[in-house]
TIVO-2410 file (N, C-alpha, C; in nm, 3 decimals):
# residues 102
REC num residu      c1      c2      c3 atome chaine
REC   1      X   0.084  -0.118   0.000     N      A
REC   1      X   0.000   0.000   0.000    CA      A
REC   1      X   0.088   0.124   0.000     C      A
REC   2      X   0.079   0.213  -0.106     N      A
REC   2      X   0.138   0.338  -0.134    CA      A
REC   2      X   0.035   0.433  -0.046     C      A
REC   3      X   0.138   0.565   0.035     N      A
REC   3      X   0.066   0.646   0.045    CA      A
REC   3      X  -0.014   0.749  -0.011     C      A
REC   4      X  -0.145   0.777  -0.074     N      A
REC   4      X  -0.210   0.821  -0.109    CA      A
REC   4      X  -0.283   0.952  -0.018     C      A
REC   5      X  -0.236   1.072  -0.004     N      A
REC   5      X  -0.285   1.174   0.098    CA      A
REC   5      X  -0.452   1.208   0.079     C      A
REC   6      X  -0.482   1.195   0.188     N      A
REC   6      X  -0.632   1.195   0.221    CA      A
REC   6      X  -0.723   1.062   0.225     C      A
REC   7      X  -0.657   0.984   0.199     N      A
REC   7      X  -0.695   0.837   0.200    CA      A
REC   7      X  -0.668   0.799   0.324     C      A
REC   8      X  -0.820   0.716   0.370     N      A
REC   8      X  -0.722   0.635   0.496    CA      A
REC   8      X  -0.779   0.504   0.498     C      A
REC   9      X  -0.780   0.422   0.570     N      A
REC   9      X  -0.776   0.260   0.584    CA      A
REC   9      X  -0.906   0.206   0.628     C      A
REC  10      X  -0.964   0.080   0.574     N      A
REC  10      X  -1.071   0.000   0.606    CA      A
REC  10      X  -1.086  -0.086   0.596     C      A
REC  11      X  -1.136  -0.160   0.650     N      A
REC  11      X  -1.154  -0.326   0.659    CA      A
REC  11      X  -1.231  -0.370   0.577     C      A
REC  12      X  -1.233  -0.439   0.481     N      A
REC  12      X  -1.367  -0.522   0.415    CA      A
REC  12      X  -1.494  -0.567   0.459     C      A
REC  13      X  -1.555  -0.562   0.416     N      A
REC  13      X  -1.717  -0.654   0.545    CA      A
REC  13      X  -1.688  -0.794   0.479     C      A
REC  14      X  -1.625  -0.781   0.389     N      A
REC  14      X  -1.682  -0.945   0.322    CA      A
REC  14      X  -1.550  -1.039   0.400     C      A
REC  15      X  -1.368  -0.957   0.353     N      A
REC  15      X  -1.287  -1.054   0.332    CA      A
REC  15      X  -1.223  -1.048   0.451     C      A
REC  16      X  -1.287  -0.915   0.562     N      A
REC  16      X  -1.173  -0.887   0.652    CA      A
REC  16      X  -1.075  -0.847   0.616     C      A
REC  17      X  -0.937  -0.816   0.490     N      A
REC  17      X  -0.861  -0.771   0.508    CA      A
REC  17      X  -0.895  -0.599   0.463     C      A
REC  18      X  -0.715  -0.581   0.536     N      A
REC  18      X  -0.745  -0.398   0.560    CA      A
REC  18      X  -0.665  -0.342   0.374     C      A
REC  19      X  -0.754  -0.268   0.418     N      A
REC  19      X  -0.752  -0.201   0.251    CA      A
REC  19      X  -0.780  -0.022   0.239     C      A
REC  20      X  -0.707   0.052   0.142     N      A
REC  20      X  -0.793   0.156   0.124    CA      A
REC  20      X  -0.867   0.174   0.085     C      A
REC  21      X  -0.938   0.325   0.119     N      A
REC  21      X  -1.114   0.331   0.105    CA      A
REC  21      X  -1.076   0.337  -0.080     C      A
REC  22      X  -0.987   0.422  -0.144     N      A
REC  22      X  -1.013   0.419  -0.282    CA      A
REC  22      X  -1.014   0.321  -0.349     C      A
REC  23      X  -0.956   0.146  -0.271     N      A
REC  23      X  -0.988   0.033  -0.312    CA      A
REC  23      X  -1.127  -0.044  -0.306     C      A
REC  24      X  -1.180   0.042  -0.240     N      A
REC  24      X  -1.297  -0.040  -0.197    CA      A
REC  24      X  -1.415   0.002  -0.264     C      A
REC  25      X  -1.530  -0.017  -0.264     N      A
REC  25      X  -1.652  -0.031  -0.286    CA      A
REC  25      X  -1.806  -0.002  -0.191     C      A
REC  26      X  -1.887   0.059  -0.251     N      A
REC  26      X  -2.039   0.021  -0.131    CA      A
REC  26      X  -2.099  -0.066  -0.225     C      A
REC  27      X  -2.164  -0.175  -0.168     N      A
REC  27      X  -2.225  -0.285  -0.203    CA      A
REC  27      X  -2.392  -0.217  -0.240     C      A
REC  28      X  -2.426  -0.278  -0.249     N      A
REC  28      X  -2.604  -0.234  -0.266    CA      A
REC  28      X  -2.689  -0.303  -0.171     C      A
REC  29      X  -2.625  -0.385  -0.101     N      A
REC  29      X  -2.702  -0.388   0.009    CA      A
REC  29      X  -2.601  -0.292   0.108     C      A
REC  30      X  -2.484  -0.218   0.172     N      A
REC  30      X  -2.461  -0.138   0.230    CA      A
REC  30      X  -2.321  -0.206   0.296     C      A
REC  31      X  -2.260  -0.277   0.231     N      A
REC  31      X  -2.111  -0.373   0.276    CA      A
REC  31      X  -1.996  -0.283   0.227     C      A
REC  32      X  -1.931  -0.239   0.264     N      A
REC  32      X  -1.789  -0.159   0.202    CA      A
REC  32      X  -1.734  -0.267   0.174     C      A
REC  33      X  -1.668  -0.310   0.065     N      A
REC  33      X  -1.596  -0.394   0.051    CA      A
REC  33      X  -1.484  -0.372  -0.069     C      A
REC  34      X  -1.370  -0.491  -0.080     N      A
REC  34      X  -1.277  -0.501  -0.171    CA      A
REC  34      X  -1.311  -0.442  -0.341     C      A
REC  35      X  -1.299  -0.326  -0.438     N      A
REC  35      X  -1.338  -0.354  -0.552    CA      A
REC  35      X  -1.258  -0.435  -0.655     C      A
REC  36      X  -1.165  -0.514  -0.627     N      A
REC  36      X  -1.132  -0.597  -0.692    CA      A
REC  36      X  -1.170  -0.724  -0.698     C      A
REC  37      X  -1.176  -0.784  -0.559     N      A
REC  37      X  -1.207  -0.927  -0.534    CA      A
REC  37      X  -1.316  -0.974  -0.459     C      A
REC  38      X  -1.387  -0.875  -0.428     N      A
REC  38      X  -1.501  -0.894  -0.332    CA      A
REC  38      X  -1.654  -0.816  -0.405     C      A
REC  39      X  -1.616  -0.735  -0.446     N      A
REC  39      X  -1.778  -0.675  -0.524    CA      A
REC  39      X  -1.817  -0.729  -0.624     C      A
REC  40      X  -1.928  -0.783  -0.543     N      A
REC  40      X  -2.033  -0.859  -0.708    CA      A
REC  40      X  -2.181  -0.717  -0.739     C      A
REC  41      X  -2.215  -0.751  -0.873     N      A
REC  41      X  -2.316  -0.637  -0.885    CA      A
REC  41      X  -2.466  -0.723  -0.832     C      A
REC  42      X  -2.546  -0.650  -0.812     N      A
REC  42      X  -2.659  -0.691  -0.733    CA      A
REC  42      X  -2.755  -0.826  -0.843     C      A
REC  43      X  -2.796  -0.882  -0.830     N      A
REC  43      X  -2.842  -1.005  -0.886    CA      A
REC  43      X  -2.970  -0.954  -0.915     C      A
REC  44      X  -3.028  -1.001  -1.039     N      A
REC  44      X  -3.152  -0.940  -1.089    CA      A
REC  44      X  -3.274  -0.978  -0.973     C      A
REC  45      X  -3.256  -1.114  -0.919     N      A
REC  45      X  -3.368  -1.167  -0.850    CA      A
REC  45      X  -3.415  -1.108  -0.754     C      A
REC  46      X  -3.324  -1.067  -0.671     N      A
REC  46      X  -3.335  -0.902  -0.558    CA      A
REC  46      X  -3.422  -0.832  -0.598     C      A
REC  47      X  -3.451  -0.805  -0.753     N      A
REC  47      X  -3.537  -0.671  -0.755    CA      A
REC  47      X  -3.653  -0.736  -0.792     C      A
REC  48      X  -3.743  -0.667  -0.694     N      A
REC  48      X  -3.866  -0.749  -0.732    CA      A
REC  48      X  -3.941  -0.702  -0.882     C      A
REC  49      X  -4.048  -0.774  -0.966     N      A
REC  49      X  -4.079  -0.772  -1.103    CA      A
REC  49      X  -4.232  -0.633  -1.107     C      A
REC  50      X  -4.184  -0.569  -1.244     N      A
REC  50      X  -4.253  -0.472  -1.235    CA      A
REC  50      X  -4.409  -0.534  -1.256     C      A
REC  51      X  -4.502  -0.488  -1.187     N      A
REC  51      X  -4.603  -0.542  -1.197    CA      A
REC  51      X  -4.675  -0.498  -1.318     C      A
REC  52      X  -4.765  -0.578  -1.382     N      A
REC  52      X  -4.789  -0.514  -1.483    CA      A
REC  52      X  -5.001  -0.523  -1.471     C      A
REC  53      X  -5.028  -0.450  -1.522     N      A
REC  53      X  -5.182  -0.422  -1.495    CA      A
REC  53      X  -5.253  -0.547  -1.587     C      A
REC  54      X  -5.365  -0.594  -1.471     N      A
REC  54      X  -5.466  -0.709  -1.538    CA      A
REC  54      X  -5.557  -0.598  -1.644     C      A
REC  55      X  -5.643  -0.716  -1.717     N      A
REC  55      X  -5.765  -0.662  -1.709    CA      A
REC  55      X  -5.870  -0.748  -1.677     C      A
REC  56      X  -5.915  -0.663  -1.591     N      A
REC  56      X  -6.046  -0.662  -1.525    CA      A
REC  56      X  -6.209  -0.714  -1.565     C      A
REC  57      X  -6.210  -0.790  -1.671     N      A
REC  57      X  -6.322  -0.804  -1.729    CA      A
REC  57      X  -6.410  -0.911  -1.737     C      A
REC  58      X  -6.496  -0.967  -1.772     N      A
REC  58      X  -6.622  -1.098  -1.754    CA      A
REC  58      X  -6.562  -1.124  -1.919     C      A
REC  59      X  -6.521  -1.247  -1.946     N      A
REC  59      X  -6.552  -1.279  -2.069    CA      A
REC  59      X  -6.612  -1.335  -2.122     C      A
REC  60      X  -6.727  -1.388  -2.061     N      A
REC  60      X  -6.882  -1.385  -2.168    CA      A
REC  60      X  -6.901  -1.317  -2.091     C      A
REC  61      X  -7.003  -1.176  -2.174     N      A
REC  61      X  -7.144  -1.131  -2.131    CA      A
REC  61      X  -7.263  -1.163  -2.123     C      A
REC  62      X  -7.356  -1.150  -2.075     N      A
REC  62      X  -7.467  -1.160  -2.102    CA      A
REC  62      X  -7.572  -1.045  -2.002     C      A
REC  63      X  -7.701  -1.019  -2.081     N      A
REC  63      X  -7.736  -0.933  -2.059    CA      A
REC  63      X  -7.855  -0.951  -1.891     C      A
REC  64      X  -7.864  -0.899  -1.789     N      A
REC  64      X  -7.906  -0.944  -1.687    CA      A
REC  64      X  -8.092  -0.994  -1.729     C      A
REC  65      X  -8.106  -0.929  -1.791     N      A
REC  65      X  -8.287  -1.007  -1.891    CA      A
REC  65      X  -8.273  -1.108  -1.914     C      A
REC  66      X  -8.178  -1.177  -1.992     N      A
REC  66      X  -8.164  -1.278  -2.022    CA      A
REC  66      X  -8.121  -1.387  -1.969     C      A
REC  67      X  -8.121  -1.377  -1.820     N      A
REC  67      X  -8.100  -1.485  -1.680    CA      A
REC  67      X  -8.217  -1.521  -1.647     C      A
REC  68      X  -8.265  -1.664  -1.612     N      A
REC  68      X  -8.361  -1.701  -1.610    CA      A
REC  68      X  -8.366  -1.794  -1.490     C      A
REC  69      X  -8.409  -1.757  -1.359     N      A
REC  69      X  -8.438  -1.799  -1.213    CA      A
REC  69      X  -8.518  -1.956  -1.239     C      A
REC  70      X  -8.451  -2.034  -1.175     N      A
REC  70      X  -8.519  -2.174  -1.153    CA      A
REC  70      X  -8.614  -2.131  -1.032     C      A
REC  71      X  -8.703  -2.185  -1.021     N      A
REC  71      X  -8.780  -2.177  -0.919    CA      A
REC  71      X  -8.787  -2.303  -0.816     C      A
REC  72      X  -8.818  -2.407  -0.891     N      A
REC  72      X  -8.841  -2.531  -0.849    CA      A
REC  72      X  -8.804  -2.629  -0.965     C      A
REC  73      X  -8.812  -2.774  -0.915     N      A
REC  73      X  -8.773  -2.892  -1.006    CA      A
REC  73      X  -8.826  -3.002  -0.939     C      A
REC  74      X  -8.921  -3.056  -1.028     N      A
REC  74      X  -9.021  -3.190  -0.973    CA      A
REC  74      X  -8.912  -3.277  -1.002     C      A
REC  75      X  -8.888  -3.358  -0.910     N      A
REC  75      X  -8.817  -3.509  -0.795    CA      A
REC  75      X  -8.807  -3.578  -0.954     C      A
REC  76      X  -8.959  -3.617  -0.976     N      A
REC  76      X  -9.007  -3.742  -1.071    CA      A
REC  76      X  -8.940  -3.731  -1.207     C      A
REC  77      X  -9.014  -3.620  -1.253     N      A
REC  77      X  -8.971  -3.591  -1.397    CA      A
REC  77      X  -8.846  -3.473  -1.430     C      A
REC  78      X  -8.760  -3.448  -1.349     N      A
REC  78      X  -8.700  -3.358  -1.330    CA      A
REC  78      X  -8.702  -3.244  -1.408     C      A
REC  79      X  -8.786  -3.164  -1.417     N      A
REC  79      X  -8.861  -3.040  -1.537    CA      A
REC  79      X  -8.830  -2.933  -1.403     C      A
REC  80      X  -8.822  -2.807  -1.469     N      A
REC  80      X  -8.810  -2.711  -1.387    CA      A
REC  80      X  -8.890  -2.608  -1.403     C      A
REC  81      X  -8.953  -2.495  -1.275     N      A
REC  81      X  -9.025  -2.410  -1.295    CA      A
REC  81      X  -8.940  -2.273  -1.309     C      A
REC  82      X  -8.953  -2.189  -1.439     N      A
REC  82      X  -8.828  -2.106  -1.470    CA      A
REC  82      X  -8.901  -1.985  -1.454     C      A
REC  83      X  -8.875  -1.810  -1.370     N      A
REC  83      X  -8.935  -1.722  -1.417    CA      A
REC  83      X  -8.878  -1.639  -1.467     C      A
REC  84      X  -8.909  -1.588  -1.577     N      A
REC  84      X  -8.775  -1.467  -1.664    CA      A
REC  84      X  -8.754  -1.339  -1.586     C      A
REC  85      X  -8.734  -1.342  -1.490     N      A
REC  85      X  -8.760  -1.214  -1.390    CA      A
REC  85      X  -8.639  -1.098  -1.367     C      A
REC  86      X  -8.607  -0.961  -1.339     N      A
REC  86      X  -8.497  -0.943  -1.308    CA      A
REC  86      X  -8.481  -1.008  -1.168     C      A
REC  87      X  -8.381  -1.001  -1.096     N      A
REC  87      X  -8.334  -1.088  -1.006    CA      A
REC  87      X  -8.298  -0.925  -0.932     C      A
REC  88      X  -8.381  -0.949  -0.781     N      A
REC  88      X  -8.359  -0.841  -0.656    CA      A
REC  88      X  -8.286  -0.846  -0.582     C      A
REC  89      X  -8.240  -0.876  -0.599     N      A
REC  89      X  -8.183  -1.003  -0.430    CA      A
REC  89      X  -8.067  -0.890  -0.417     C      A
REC  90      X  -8.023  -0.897  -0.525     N      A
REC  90      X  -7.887  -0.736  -0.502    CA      A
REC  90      X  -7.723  -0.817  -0.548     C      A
REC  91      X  -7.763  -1.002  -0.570     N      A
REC  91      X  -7.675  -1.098  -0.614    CA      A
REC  91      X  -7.613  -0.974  -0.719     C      A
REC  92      X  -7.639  -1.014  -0.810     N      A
REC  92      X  -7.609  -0.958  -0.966    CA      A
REC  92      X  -7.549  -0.827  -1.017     C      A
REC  93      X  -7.480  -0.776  -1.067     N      A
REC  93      X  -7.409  -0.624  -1.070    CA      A
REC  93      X  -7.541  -0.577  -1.145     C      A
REC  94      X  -7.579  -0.445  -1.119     N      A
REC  94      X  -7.682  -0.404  -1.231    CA      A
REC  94      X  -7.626  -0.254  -1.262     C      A
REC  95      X  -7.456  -0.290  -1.292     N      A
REC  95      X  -7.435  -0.155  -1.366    CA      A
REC  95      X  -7.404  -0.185  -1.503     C      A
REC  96      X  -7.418  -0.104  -1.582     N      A
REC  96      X  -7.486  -0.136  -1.730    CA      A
REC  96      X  -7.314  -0.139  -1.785     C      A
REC  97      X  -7.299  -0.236  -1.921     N      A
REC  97      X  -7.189  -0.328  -1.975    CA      A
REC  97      X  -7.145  -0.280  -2.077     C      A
REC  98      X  -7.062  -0.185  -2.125     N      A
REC  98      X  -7.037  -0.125  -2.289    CA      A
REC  98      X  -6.909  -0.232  -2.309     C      A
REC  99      X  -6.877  -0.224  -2.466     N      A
REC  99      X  -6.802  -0.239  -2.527    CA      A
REC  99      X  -6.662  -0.236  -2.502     C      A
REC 100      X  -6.649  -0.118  -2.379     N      A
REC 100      X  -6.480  -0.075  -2.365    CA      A
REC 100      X  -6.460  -0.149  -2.257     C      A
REC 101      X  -6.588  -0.207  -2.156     N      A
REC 101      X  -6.532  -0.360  -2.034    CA      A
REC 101      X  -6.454  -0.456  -2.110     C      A
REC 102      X  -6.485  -0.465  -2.253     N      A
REC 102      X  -6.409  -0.604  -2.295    CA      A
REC 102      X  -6.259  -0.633  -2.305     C      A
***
């Protein structure tokens, strides 16, 4: 080690040996270390992935008229009693469906 004025001395986090600071390095997680033999660059997996936006949508539509409530179903002949009704109950979204949901 040559003297270098204004430089002074530090230990590695990684290797333990003593070194100058103009040899050394800050890590990215926050390690001063060797820049020759000890600094690796940060690994892609660390950074977490940019999220990227869903969309949000029903892909079949259908129009809430066109749902048709079972009522009942006889045991015997298994036939069902159907009423074309809107549906109250508050189940069902009843905000109206354009083109640009798709």
């Amino acid at each position: 080690m040559t003297y270098i004025p204004g430089d002074y001395k530090v230990i590695c986090d990684s290797c333990g040996f003593e070194r100058l600071a103009s040899e050394c390095r800050m890590t990215w997680d926050n390690w001063f270390v060797c820049a020759d033999t000890c600094w690796e660059p940060k690994h892609p997996q660390y950074t977490p992935p940019k999220p990227y936006g869903e969309k949000q949508s029903v892909p079949v539509l259908r129009k809430e008229e066109s749902l048709n409530m079972v009522d009942s179903v006889d045991s015997e002949t298994l036939e069902s009693t159907v009423t074309p009704t809107d549906p109250e109950d508050g189940y069902f979204i009843t905000t109206p469906i354009t083109g640009d949901d798709l």
